[in-house]
C-alpha distance (Angstrom), angle and dihedral (degrees) to the residues before:
residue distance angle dihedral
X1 . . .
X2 3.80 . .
X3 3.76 116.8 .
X4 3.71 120.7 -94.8
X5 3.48 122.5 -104.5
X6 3.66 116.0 -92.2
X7 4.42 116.2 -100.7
X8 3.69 111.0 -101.8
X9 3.75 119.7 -103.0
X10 3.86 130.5 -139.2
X11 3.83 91.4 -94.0
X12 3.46 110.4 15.0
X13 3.68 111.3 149.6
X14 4.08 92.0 -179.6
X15 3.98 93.8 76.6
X16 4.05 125.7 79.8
X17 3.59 125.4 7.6
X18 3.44 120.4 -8.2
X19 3.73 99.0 -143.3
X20 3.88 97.5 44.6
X21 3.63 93.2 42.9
X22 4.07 86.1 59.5
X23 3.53 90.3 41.8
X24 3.82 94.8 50.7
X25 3.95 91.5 45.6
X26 3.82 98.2 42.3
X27 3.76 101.3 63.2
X28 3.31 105.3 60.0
X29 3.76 87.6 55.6
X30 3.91 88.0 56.1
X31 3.51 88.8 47.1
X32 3.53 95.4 61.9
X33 3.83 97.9 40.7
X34 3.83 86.6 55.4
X35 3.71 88.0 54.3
X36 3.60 100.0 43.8
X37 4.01 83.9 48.9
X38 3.73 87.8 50.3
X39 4.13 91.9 44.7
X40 3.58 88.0 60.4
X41 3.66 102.9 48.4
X42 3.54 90.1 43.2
X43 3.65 90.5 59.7
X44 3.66 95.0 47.4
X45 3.73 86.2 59.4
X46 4.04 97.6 54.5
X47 3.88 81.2 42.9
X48 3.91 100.1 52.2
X49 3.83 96.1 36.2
X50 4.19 92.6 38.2
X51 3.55 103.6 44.4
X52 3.93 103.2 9.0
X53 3.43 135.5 -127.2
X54 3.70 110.5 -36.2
X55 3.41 91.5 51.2
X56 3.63 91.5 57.8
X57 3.85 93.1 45.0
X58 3.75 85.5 53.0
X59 3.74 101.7 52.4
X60 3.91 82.7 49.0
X61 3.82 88.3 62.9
X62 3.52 93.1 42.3
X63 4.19 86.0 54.1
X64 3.63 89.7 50.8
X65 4.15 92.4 64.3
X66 3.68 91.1 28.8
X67 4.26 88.7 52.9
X68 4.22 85.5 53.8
X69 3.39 97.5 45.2
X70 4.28 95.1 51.4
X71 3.65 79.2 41.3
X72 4.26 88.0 80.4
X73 3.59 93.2 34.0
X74 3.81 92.3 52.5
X75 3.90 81.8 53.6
X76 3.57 99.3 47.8
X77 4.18 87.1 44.5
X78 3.85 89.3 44.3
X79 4.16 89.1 49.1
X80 3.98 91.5 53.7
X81 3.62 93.9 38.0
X82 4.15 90.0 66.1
X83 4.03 85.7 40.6
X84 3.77 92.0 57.1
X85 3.89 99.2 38.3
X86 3.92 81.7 47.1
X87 4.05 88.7 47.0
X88 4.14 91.3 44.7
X89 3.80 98.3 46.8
X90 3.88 85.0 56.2
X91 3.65 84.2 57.3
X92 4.05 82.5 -121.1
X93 3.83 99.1 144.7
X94 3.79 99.5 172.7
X95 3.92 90.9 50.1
X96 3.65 93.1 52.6
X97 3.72 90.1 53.5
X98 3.87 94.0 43.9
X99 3.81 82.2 57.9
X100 3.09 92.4 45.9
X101 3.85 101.5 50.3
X102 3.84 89.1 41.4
X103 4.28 86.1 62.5
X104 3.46 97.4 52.6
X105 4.08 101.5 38.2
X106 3.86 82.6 49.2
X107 3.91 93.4 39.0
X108 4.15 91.2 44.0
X109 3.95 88.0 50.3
X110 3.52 95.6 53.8
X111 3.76 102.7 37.7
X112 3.48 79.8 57.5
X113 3.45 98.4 58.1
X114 3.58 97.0 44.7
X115 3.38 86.6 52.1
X116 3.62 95.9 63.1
X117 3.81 97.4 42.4
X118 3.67 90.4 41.8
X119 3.84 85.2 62.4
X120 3.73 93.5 54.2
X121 3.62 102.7 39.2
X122 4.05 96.4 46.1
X123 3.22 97.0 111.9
X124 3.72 102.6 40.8
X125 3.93 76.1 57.4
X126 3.67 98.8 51.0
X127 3.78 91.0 38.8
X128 4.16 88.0 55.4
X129 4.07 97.7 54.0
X130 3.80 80.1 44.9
X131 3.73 91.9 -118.6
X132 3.82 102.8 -148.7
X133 4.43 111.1 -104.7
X134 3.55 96.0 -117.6
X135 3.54 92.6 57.9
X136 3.92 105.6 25.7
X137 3.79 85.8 88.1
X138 3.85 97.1 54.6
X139 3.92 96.7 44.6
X140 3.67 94.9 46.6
X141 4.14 81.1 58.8
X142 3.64 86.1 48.1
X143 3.36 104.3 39.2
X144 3.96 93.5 47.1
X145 3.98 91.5 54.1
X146 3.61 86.0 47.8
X147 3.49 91.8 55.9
X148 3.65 89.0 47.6
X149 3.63 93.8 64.7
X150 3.82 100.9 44.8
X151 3.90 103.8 107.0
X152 3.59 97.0 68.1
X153 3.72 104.1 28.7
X154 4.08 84.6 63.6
X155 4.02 85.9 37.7
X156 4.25 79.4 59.0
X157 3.37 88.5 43.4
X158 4.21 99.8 48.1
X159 3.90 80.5 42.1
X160 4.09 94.2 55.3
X161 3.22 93.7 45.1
X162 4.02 99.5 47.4
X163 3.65 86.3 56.4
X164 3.56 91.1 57.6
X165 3.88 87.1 49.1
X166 3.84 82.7 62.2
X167 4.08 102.3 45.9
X168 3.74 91.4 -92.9
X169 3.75 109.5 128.0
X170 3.93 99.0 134.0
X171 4.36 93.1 66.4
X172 3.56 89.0 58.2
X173 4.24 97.9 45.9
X174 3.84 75.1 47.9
X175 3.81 104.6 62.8
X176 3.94 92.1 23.9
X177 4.10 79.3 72.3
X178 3.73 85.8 52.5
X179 3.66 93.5 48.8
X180 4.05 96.6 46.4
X181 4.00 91.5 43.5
X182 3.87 91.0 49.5
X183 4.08 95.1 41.3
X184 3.68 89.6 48.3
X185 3.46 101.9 40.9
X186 3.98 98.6 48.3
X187 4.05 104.6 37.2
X188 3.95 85.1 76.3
X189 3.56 95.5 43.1
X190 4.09 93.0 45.9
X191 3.70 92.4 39.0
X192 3.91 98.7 51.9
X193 3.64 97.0 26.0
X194 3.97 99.3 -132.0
X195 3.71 117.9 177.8
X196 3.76 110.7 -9.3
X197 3.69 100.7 -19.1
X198 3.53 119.3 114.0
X199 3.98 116.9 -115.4
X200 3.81 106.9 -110.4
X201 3.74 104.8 156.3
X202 3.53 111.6 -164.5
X203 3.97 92.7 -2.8
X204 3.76 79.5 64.1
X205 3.54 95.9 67.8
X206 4.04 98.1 53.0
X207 3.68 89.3 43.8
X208 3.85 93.8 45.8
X209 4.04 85.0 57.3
X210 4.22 90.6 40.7
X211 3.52 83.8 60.9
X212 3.64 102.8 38.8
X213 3.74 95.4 55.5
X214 3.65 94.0 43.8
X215 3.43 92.8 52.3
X216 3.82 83.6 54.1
X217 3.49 100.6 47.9
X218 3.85 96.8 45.2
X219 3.70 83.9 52.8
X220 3.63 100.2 51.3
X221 3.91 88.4 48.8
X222 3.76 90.0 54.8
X223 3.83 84.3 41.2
X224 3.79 94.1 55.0
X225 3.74 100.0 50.8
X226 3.64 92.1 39.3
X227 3.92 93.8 64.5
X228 3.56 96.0 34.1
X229 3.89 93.4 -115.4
X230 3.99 129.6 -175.2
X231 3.56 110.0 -100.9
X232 4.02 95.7 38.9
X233 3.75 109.5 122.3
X234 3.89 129.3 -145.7
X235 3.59 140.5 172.0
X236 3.94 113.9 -14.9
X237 3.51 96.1 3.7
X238 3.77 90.9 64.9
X239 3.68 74.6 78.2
X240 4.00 86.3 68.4
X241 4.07 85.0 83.1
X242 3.62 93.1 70.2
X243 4.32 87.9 92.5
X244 4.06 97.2 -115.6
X245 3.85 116.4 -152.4
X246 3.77 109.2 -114.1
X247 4.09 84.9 50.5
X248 3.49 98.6 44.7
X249 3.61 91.7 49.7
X250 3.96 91.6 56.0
X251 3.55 86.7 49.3
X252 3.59 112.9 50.6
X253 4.22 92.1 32.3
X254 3.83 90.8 53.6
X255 4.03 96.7 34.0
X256 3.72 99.1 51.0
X257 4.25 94.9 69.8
X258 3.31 88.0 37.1
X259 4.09 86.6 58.3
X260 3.69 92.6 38.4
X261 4.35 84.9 51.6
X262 3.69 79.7 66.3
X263 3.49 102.0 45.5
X264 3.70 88.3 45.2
X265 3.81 91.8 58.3
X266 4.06 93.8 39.2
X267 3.84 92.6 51.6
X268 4.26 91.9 49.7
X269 4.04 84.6 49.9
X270 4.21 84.0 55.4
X271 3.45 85.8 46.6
X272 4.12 100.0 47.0
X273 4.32 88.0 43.9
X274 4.24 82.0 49.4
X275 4.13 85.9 47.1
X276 4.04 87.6 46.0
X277 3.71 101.0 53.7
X278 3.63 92.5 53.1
X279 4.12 76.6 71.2
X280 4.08 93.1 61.8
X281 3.13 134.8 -108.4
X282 4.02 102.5 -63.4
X283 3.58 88.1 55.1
X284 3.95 92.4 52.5
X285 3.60 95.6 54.1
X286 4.12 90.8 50.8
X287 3.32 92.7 53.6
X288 3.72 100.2 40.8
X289 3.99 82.6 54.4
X290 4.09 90.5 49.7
X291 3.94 83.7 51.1
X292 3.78 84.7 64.6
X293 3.65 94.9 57.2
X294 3.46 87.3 39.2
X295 3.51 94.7 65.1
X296 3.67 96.8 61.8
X297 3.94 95.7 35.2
X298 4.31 82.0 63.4
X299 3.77 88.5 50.2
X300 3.76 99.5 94.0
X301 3.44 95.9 48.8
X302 3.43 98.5 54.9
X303 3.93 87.4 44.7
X304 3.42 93.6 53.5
X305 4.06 94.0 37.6
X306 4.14 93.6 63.9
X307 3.81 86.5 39.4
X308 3.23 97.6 54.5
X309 4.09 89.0 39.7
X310 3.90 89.4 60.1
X311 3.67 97.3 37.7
X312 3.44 97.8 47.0
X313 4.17 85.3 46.4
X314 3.74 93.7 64.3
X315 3.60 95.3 46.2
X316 4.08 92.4 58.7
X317 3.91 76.1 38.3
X318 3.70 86.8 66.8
X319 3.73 97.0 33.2
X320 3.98 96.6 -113.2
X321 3.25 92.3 152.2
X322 3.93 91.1 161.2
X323 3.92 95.4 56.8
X324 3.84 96.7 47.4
X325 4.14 92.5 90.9
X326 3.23 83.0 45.9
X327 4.31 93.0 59.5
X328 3.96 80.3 49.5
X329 3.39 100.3 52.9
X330 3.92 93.7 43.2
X331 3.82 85.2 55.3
X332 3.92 101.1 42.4
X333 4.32 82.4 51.1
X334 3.84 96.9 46.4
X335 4.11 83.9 40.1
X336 3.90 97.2 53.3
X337 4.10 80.4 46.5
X338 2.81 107.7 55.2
X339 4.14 112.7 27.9
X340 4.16 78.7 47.8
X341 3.45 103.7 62.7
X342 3.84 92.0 38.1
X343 3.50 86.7 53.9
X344 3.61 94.6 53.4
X345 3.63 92.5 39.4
X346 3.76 92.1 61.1
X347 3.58 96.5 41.5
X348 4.01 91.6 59.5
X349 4.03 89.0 41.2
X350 3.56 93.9 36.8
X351 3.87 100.0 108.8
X352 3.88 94.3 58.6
X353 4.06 92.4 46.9
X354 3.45 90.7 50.7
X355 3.89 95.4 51.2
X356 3.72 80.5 57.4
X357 3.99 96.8 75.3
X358 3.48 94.2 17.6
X359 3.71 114.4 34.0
X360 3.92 127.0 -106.4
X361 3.44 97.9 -102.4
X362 4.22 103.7 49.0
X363 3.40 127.3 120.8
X364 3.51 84.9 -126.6
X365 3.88 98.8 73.7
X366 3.98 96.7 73.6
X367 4.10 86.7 48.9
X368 3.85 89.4 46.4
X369 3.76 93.8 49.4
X370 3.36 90.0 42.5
X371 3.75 91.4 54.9
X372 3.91 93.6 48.2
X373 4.13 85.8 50.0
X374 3.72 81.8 64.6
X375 3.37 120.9 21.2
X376 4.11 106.3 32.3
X377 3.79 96.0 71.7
X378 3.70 92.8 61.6
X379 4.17 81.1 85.5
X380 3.39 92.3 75.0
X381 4.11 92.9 60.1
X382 3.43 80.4 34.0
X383 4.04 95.9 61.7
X384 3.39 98.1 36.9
X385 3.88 89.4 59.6
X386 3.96 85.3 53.3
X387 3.37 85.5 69.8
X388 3.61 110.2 45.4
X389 4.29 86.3 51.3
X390 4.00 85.0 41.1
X391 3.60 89.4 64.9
X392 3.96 98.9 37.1
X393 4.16 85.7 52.6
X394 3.45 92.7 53.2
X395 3.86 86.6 58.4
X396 3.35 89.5 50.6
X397 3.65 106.5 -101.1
X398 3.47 111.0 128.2
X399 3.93 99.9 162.0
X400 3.50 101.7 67.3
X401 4.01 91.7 61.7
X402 3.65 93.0 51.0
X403 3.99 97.6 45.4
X404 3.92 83.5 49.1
X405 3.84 100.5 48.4
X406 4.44 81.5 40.4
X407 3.87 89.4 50.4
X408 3.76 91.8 42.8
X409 3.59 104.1 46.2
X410 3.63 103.0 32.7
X411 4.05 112.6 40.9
X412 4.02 93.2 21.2
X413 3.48 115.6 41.4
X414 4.27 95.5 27.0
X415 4.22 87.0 42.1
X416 4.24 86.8 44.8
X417 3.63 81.2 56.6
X418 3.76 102.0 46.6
X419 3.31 95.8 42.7
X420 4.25 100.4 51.0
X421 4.09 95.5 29.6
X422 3.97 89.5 102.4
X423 3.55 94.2 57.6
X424 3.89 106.4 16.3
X425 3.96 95.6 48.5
X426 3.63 108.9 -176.1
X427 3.41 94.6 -1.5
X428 3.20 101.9 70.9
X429 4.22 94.1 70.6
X430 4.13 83.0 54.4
X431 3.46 96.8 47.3
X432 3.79 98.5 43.1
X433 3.88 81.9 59.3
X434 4.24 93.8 73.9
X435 3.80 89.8 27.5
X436 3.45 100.4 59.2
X437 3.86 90.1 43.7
X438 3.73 98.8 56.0
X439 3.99 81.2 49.1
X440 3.92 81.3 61.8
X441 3.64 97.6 41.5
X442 3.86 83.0 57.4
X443 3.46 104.1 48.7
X444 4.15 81.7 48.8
X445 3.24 95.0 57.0
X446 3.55 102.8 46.4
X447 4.34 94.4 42.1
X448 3.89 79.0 55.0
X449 3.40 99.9 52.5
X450 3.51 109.4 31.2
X451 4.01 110.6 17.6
X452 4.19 116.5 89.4
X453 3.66 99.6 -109.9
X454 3.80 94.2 117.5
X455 3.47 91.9 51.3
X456 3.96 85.3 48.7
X457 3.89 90.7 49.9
X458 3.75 90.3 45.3
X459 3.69 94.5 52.3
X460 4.53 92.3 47.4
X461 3.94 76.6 49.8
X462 3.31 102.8 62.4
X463 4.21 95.7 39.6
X464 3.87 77.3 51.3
X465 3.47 89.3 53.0
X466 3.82 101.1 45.9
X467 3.98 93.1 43.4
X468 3.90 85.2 61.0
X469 3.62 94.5 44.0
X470 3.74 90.2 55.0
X471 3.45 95.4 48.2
X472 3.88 93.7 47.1
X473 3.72 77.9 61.6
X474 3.69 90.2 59.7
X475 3.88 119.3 83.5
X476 3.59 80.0 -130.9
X477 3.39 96.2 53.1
X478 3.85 95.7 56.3
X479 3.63 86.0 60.9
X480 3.78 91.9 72.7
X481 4.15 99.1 122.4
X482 3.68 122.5 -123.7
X483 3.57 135.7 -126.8
């Protein structure tokens, strides 16, 4: 008789259909990127229309340090998230949670020591992206109270994206709600002072998100203990925070390409708005409005990407070695989907969304659309590469997706661009958008097929494997709590 099939976990992405499954666990992730997106240009409107234009110009250099520091922690969170879906798909409970406790101990620590230099060297910082006078005073404010609230914002954020690790998508859409209602709802009220709150101006807005995202956080604690959930710790394994070796190791040699992935992509963006302004202003304002759109055209892919990550996590977790393409192919199909006929959607609606940022009777509109005719399908290459590195990250390999995103950014779409200015003009910045990511979709492709990371992944599998079996063994080991 052939074993029966193993209950179903809370969580567990590796049971049912493949495709649905993804499906099911993917949107809520979009969700809350579009409302994150949404938070922050909601607060740029109280800001601009508030306080005025140098306030908003200095909140936007505050973002820019802010963006590179979350850049590392989004590395480090991405790093345990593969670690725990590995851990839960293996059914290894405690593991996950030593992970898991290891990421935010580590995470806490050094969000607090950014924290504290980030204090003291604001304005060397401001002074070095030669924050304009009028508003270097009001973003050093900012960007000090920002600082001020780092450790648990990127505790919220190793927390979200642990959950995810474990199947749990819908807890964070939950309490990213909760965050967007409470940001959006106090920076007016702290900024202006109405009623009993004190007048802060642009103070008002970094306290207004402090207290949003704490809100949030201490919620989601209560939250997670209240329904009993994976990752919650109690007893000895609050001892799991002290950052243990073997974890820690995982963490910070997988997280720091993954960080440096984002970097990579943030510094080309510098690069392409530096590339832009050579055009004049008109052109500048066109594109910074196409940006907007192109925010939320790049939404499912990055959805899909960390579902896919997580998904495809537990699988090797569970050593199914012969569904994994099938995770891929699930998330290049819901990818093409999905970015496509938001793509299209935008580029028949275009002309209306644009009038949004930039009114509907600029001379910018015709270069904007012009730019999305171009440029915005690139997301669908773009996407579909997601996926390919999704998959090879959850194995572990976390080298290959930076060398391709390096490769495709850097030689391809800035040499596209050298080489057909003279005859392409403009164009040639828009059109190295798609060709530089169907260089990437390429090199995906082809690292997926053909390089060793599966046999790498296999291999960390079965050590995984054995370490558990040994410490099943243990009397210790069989104390490793259920779900």
């Amino acid at each position: 008789m052939s074993a029966a099939p193993p209950s179903k976990m809370r969580g567990d992405l590796t049971q049912g259909p493949i495709l649905k499954t993804l499906l099911i666990f993917s949107v809520p992730t979009l969700l809350s990127n579009v409302l994150q997106s949404l938070n922050g240009t909601i607060n740029a409107i109280w800001v601009g229309r508030l306080i005025g234009e140098d306030a908003l110009a200095a909140t936007a250099n505050a973002n820019i340090i802010m963006f590179l520091v979350f850049s590392a922690a989004f590395g480090f969170g991405m790093a345990g998230t593969v670690k725990i879906g590995q851990r839960y798909g293996a059914r290894d409970i405690d593991g996950a949670r030593r992970t898991f406790g290891t990421a935010v101990g580590f995470c806490a620590l050094l969000a607090a020591g950014i924290a504290a230099i980030g204090w003291l060297a604001a304005p060397a910082l401001l002074t070095l992206l030669e924050t304009p006078g009028n508003a270097y005073d009001l973003a050093l404010t900012y960007l000090r109270l920002i600082f001020i609230s780092m450790p648990p914002m990127i505790v919220l954020v190793i927390l979200t994206m642990g959950m995810r690790g474990t199947g749990d998508s819908r807890t964070p859409l939950i309490f990213m709600v909760v965050t967007v209602a409470l940001d959006a709802i106090l920076n007016p009220l702290l900024i202006s002072g109405y009623g009993p709150f004190p007048r802060l101006g642009i103070a008002g807005s970094a306290v207004a998100t402090i207290i949003a995202n704490m809100a949030s956080f201490l919620a989601m604690i209560v939250y997670v203990y209240a329904k009993d959930l994976p990752l919650r710790l109690r007893g000895s394994e609050l001892g799991y925070l002290i950052p243990r070796r073997k974890e820690l190791g995982f963490i910070i040699a997988k997280g720091i390409p993954m960080g440096a992935q984002m970097l990579i992509m943030s510094a080309a963006g510098v690069i392409v708005v530096g590339l832009v302004n050579r055009e004049g202003l008109l052109m500048t304002a066109a594109y910074a409005a196409a940006m907007q759109l192109f925010t939320y055209i790049q939404m499912p892919a990055m959805a899909i990407g960390g579902a896919v990550s997580a998904m495809a996590a537990q699988f090797i977790g569970a050593r199914k070695w012969d569904q994994l393409d099938q995770v891929t192919k699930s998330g290049l199909v819901i990818n093409f989907v999905m970015t496509g006929v938001l793509t299209v959607l935008l580029l028949l609606f275009d002309r209306p969304a644009l009038g949004l940022f930039l009114g509907a009777d600029s001379p910018a509109v015709p270069l904007a659309r012009h730019i999305q005719l171009l440029a915005s399908w690139n997301f669908v290459f773009f996407g579909m590469t997601m996926v390919f590195t999704a998959t090879m990250r959850a194995g572990g390999a976390v080298i290959v997706p930076l060398i391709i995103v390096a490769v495709a950014l850097y030689p391809v779409r800035l040499g596209f661009y050298y080489a057909t200015y003279d005859w392409l003009g403009p164009d040639a910045i828009w059109l190295s958008f798609p060709v530089g990511a169907f260089a990437a979709l390429v090199l995906g492709w082809w690292f997926y097929r053909f390089s060793g990371w599966r046999k790498g992944a296999m291999a960390e599998s079965e050590e995984e494997a054995q370490e558990q079996s040994n410490a099943d063994g243990d009397p210790a080991g069989r104390l490793a709590p259920n779900v």
